[in-house]
C-alpha positions as YAML, in Angstrom:
chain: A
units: angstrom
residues:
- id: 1
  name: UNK
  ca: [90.18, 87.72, 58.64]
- id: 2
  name: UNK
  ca: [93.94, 88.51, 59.45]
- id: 3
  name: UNK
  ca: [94.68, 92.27, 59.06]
- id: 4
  name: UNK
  ca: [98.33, 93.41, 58.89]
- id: 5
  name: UNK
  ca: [99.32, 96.95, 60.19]
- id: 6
  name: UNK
  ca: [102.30, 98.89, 58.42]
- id: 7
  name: UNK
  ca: [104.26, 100.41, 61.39]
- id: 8
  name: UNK
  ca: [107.15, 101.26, 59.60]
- id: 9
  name: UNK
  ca: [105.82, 104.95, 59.15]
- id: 10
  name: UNK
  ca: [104.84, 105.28, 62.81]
- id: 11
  name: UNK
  ca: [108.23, 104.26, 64.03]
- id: 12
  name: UNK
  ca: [111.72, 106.26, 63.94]
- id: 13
  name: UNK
  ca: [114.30, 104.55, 61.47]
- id: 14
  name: UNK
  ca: [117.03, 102.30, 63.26]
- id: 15
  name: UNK
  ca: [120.44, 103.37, 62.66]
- id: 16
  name: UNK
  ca: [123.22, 100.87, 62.03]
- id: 17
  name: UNK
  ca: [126.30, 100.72, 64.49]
- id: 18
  name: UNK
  ca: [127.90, 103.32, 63.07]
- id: 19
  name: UNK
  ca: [125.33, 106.31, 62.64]
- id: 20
  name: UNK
  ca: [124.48, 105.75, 66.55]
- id: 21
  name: UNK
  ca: [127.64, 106.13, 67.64]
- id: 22
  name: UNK
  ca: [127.66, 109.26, 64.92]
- id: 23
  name: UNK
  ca: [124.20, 109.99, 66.93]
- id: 24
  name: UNK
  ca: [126.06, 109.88, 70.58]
- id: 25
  name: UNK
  ca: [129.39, 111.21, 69.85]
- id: 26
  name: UNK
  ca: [127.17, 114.78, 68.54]
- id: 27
  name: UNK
  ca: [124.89, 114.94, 71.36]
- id: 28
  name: UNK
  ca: [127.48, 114.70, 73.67]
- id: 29
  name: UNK
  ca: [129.84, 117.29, 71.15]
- id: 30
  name: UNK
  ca: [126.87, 119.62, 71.32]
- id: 31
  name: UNK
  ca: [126.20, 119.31, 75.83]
- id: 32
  name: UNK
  ca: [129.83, 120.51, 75.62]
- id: 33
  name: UNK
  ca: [130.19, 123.20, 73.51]
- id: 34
  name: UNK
  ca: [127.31, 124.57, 75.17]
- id: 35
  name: UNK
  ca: [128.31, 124.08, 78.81]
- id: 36
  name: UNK
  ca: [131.51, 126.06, 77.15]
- id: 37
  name: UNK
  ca: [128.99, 128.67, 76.47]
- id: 38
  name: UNK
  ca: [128.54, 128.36, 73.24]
- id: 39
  name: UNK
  ca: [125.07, 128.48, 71.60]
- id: 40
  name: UNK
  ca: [123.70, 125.95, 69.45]
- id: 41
  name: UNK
  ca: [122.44, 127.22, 66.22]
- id: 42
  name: UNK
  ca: [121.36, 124.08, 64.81]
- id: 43
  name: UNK
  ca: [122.50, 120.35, 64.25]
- id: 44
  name: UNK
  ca: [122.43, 117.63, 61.17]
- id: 45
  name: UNK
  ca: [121.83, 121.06, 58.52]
- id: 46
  name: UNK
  ca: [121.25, 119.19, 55.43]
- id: 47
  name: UNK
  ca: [121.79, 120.98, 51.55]
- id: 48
  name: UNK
  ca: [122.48, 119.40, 48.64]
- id: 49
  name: UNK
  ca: [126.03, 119.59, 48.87]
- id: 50
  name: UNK
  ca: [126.26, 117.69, 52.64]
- id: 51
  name: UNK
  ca: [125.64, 118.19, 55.96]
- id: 52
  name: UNK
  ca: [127.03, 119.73, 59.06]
- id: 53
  name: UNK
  ca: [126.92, 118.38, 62.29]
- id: 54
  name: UNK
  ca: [126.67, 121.28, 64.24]
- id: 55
  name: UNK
  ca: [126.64, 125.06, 63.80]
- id: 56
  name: UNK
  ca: [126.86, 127.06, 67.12]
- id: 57
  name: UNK
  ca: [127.84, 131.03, 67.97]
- id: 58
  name: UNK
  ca: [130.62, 131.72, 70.41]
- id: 59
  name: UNK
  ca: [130.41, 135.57, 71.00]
- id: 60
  name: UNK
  ca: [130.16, 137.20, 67.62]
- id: 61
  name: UNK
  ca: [131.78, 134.19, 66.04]
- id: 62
  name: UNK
  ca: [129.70, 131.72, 63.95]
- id: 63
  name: UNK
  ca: [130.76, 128.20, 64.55]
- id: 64
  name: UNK
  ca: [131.02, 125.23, 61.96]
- id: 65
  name: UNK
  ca: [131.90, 122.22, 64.07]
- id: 66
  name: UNK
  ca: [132.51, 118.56, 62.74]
- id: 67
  name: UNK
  ca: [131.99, 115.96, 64.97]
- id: 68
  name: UNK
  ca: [134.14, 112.76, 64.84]
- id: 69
  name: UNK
  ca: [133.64, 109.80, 67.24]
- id: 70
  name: UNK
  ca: [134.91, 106.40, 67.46]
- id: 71
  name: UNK
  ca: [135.56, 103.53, 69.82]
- id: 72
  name: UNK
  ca: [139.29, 103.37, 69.18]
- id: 73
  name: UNK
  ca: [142.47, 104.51, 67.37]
- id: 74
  name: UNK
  ca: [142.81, 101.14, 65.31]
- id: 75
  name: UNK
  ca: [141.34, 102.94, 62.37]
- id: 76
  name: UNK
  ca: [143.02, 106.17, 62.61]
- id: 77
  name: UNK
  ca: [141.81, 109.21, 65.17]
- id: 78
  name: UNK
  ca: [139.39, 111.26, 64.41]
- id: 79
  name: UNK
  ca: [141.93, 114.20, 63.42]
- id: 80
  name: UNK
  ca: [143.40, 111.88, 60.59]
- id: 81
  name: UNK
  ca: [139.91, 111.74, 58.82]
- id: 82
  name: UNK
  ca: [139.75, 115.55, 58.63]
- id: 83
  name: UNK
  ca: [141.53, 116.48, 55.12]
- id: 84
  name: UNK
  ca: [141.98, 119.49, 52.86]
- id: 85
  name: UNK
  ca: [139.24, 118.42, 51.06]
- id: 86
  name: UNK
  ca: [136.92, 118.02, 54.22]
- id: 87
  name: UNK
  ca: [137.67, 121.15, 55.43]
- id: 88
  name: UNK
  ca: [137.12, 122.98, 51.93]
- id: 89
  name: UNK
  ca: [133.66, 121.26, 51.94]
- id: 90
  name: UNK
  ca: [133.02, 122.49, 55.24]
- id: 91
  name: UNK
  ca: [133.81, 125.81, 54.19]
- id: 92
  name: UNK
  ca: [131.02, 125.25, 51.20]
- id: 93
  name: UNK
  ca: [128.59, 124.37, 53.43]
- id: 94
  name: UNK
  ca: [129.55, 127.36, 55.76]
- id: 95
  name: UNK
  ca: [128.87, 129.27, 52.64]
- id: 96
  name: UNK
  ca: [125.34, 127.78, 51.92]
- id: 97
  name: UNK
  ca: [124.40, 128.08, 55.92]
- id: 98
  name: UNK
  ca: [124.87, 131.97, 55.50]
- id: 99
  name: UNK
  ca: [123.13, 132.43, 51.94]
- id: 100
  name: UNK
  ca: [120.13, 130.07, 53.03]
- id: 101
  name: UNK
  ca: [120.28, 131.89, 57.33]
- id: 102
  name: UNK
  ca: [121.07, 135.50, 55.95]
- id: 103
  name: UNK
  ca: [123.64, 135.66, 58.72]
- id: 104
  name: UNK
  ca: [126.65, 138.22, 58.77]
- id: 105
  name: UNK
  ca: [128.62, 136.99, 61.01]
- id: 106
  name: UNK
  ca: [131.92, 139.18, 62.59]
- id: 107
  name: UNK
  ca: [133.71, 136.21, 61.70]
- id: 108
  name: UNK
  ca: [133.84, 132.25, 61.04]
- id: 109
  name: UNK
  ca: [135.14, 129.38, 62.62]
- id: 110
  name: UNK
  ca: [136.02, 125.43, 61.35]
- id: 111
  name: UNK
  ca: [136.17, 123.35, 64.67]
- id: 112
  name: UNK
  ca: [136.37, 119.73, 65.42]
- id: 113
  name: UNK
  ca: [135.29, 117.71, 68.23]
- id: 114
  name: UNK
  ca: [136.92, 114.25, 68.57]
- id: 115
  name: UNK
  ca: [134.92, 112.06, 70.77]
- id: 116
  name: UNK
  ca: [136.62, 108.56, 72.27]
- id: 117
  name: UNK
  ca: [134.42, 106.70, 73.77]
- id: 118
  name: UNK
  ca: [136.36, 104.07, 75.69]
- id: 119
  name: UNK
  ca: [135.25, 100.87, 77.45]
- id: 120
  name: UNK
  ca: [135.74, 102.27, 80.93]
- id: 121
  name: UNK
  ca: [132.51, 104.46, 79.92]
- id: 122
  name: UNK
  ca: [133.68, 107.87, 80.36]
- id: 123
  name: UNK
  ca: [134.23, 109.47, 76.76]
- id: 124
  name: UNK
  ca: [137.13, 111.68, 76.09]
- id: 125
  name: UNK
  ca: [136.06, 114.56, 74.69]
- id: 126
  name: UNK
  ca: [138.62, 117.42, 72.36]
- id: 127
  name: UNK
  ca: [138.16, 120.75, 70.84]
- id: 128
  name: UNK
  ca: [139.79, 121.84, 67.94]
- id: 129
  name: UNK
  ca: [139.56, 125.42, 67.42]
- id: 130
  name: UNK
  ca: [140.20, 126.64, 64.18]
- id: 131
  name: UNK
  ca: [140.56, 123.50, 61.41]
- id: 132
  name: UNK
  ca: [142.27, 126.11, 58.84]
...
């Protein structure tokens, strides 16, 4: 008798081309916004109106920081995909963070990272402070 197993539970999920390279461009987002000394409040916070990528506290600041990578400019840089309407979800699901965290922060901060990751294999790595 032939018995077939059903792994699919026991292993992770495999993410397509682009949600790894999502996957990379935040880890490495998140190693350098702490080595800035930043602390990491927590990463991929899902509601039901989105997610952010990472939430971190500078000082007294609480920190709502999209991460944008890609492999090259052909498509646009990762600035150009950051909108008015991005940035007023962003500042929704700042708004959920704090109801659902109870946090009173002195004061609140949009930032995006734009990570390059070139061929050579050494990703270039920007901070934008302040989105609004």
């Amino acid at each position: 008798m032939h018995k077939t197993t059903d792994t699919t539970a026991q292993s992770p999920p495999r993410l397509n081309h682009n949600q790894a390279l999502g996957a990379y461009g935040e880890r490495l987002a998140a190693r350098f916004l702490t080595r800035q000394g930043m602390v990491l409040l927590d990463h991929n916070w899902r509601c039901p109106q989105g997610e952010i990528d990472l939430v971190l506290r500078e000082r007294r600041t609480l920190v709502i920081c999209e991460v944008k990578t890609r492999t090259s400019h052909d498509f646009g840089t990762p600035h150009e995909a950051i909108d008015r309407r991005k940035v007023e979800r962003l500042c929704r699901l700042a708004a959920c963070w704090l109801r659902v965290h109870a946090a009173r922060p002195d004061d609140i901060r949009l930032d995006l990272v734009a990570v390059l990751r070139t061929r050579s294999g050494e990703p270039q790595i920007e901070h934008v402070r302040g989105l609004t």
